[in-house]
One Martini backbone bead per residue (centre of mass of N, CA, C, O) as a GRO file, in nm:
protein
  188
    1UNK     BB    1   0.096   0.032   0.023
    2UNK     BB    2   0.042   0.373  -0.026
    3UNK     BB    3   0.151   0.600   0.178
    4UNK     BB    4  -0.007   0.934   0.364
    5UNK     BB    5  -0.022   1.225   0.521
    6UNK     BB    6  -0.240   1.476   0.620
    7UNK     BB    7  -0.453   1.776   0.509
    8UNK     BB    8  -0.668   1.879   0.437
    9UNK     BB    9  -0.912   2.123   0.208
   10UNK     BB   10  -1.080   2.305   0.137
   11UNK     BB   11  -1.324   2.432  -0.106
   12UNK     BB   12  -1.301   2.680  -0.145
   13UNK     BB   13  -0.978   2.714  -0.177
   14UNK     BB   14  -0.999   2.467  -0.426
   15UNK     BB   15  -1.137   2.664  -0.606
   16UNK     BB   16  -0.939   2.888  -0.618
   17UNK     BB   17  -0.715   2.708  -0.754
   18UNK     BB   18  -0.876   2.601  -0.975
   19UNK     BB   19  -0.891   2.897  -1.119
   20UNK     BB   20  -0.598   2.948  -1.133
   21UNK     BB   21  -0.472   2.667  -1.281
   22UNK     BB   22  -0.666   2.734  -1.546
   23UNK     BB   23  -0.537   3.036  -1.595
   24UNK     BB   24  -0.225   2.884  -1.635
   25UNK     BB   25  -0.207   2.681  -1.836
   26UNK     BB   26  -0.143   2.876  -2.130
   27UNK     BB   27   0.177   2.916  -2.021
   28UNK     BB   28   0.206   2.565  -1.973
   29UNK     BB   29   0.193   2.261  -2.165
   30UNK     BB   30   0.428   2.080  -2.035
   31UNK     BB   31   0.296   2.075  -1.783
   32UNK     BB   32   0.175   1.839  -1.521
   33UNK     BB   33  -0.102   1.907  -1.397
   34UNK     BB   34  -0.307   1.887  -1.129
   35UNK     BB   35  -0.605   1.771  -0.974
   36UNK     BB   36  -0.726   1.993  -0.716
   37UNK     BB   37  -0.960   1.789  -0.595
   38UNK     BB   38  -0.704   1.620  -0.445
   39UNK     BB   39  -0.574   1.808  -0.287
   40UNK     BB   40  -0.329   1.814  -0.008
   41UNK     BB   41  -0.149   1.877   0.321
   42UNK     BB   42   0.179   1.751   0.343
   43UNK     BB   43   0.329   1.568   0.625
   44UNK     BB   44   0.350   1.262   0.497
   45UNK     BB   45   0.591   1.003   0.330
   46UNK     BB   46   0.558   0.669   0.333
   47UNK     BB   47   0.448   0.458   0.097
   48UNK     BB   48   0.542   0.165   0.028
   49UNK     BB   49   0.352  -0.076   0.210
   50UNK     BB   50   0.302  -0.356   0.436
   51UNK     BB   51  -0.020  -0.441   0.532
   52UNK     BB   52   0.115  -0.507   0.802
   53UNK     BB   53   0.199  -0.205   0.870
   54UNK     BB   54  -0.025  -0.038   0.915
   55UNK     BB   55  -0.157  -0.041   1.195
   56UNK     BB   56   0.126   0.055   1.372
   57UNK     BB   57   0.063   0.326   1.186
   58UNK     BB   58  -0.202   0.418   1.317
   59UNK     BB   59  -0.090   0.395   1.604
   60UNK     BB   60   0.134   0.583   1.588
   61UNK     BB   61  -0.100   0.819   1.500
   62UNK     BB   62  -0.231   0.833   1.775
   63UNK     BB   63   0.039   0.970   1.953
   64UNK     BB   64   0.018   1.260   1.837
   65UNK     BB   65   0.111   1.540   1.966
   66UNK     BB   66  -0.123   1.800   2.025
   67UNK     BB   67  -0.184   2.178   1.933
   68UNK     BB   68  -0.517   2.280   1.879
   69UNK     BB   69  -0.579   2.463   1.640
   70UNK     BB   70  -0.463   2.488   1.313
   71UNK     BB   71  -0.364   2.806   1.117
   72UNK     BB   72  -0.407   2.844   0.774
   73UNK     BB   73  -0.278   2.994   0.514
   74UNK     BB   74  -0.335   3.095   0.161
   75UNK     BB   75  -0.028   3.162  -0.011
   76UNK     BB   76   0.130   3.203  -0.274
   77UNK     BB   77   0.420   3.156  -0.517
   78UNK     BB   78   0.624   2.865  -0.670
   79UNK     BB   79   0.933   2.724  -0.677
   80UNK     BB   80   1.093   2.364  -0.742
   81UNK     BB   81   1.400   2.521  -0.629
   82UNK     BB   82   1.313   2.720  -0.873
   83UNK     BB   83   1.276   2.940  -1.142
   84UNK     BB   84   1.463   2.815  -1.354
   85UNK     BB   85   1.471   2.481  -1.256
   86UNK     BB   86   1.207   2.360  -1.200
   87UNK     BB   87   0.947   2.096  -1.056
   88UNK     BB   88   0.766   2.303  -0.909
   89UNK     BB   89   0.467   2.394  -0.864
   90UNK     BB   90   0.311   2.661  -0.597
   91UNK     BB   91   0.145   2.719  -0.316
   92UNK     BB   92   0.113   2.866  -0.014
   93UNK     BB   93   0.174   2.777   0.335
   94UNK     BB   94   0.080   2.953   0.619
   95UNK     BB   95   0.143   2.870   1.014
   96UNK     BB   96   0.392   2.837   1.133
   97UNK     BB   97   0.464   2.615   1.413
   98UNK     BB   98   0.266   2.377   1.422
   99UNK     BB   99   0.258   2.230   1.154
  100UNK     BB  100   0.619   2.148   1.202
  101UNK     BB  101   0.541   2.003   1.465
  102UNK     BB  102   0.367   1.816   1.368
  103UNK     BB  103   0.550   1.682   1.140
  104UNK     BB  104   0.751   1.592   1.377
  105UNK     BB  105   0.642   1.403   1.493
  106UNK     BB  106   0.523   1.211   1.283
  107UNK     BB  107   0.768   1.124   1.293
  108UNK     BB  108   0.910   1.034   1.522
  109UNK     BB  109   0.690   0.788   1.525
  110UNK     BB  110   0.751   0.637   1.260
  111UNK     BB  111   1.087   0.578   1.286
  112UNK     BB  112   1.037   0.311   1.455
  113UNK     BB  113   0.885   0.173   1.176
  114UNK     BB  114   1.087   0.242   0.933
  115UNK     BB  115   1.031   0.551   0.874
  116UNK     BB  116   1.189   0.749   0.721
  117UNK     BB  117   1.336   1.061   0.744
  118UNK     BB  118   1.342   1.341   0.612
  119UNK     BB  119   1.560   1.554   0.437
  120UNK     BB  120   1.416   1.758   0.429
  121UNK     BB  121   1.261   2.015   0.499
  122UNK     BB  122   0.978   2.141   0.596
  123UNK     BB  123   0.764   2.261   0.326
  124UNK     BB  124   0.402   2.396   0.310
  125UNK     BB  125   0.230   2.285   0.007
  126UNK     BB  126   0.096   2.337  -0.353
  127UNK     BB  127   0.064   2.111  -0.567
  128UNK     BB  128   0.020   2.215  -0.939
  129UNK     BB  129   0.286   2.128  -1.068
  130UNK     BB  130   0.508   1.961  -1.338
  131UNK     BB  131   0.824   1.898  -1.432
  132UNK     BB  132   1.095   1.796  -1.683
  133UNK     BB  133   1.140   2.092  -1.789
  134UNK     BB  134   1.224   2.472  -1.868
  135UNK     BB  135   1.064   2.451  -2.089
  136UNK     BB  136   0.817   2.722  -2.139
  137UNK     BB  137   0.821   2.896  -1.864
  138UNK     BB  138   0.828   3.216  -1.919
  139UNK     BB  139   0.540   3.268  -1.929
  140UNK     BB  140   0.443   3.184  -1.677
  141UNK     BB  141   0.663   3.349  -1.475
  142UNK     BB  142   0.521   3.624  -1.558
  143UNK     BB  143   0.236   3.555  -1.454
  144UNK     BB  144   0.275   3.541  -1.184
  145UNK     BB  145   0.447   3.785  -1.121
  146UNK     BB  146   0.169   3.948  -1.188
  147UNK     BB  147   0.020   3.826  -0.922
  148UNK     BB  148   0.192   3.803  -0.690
  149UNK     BB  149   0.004   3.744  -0.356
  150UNK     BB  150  -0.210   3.538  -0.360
  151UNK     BB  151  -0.523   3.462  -0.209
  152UNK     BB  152  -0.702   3.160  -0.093
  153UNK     BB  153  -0.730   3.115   0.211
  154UNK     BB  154  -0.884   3.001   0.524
  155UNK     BB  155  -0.780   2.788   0.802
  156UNK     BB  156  -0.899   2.526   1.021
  157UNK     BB  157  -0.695   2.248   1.170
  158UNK     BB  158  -0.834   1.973   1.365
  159UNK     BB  159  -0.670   1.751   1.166
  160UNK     BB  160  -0.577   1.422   1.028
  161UNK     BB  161  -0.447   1.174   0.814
  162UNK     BB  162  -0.447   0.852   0.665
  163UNK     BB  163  -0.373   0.763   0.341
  164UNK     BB  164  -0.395   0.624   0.019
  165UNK     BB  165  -0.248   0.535  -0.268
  166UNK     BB  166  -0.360   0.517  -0.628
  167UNK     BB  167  -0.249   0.452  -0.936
  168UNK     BB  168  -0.337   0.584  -1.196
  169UNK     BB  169  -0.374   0.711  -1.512
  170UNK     BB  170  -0.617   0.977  -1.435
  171UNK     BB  171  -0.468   0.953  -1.150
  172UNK     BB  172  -0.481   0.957  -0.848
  173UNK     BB  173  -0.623   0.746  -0.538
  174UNK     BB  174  -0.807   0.831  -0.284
  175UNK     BB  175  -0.785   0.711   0.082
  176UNK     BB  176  -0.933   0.668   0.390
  177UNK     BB  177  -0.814   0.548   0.696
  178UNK     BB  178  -0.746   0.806   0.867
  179UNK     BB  179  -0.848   0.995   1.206
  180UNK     BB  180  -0.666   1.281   1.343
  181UNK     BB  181  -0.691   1.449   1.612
  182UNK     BB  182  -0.519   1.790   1.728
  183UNK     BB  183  -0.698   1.796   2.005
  184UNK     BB  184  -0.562   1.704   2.272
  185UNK     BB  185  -0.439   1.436   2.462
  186UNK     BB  186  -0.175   1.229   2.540
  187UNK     BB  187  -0.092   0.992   2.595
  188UNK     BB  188   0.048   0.743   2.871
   0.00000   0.00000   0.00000
């Protein structure tokens, strides 16, 4: 099974996400576009895993200590891992340090059942496109550019999920398999 954690997205968010990246695509039709109403703030990518560890690593995510909700603005415009040589174009999600907080705990909670601690740092993203090169890049960017810090809205983040992902032809689907608050007192 392929899992990752996540926090959903409102639809207000994912409406305007979605009208965004409609007007956005006529600047660069080699991007990969992504299909927005899949769209989610990825906590942790976990991967490939067999089936006999899912439930493990459920229980290790309901272990999650956190004080919520979290805060969240959706705003801004990005390339990974710049705008010269872009491999991902990207939205922006503002939180403080509570999200990335979250992050890591989920971290810390997984590492011991074998799920490597990620090699970057968080930085809390919706991916909107993927590049496979800079070729056509030039109208994107000047389009962006000319948009600033565009705001997608506001969100209070209550909870977490745990995801599967099944790769089909025309794109991923998700299947949630557990949800854990994020306002709590932690287990003992």
């Amino acid at each position: 099974m392929r899992l990752f954690v996540a926090l959903d997205i409102p639809e207000t968010v994912l409406d305007s996400l979605a009208k965004l990246s409609r007007s956005l695509r006529q600047f660069c039709h080699a991007a990969r576009w992504v299909r927005i109403e899949g769209a989610h703030v990825t906590l942790k990518f976990i991967g490939e895993t067999p089936a006999d560890r899912v439930e493990r690593i459920r229980s290790a995510l309901g272990e999650v200590p956190a004080a919520g909700p979290i805060e969240l603005r959706f705003a801004g415009l990005g390339f990974f891992p710049d705008s010269r040589r872009p491999r991902v174009f990207w939205a922006g999600i503002e939180s403080g340090a509570a999200l990335r907080a979250l992050a890591a705990s989920i971290e810390a909670r997984l590492e011991p059942l074998g799920v490597p601690r990620e090699a970057r740092d968080f930085r809390s993203h919706i991916t909107l496109a993927r590049f496979d090169s800079p070729k056509g890049l030039d109208p994107l960017r000047a389009a962006v550019e000319k948009l600033g810090v565009p705001e997608f809205g506001r969100a209070l983040a209550g909870e977490f999920h745990l995801y599967q992902s099944v790769l089909k032809r025309g794109g991923a689907e998700y299947t949630r398999l557990a949800t854990y608050p994020i306002s709590r007192e932690p287990s003992s």
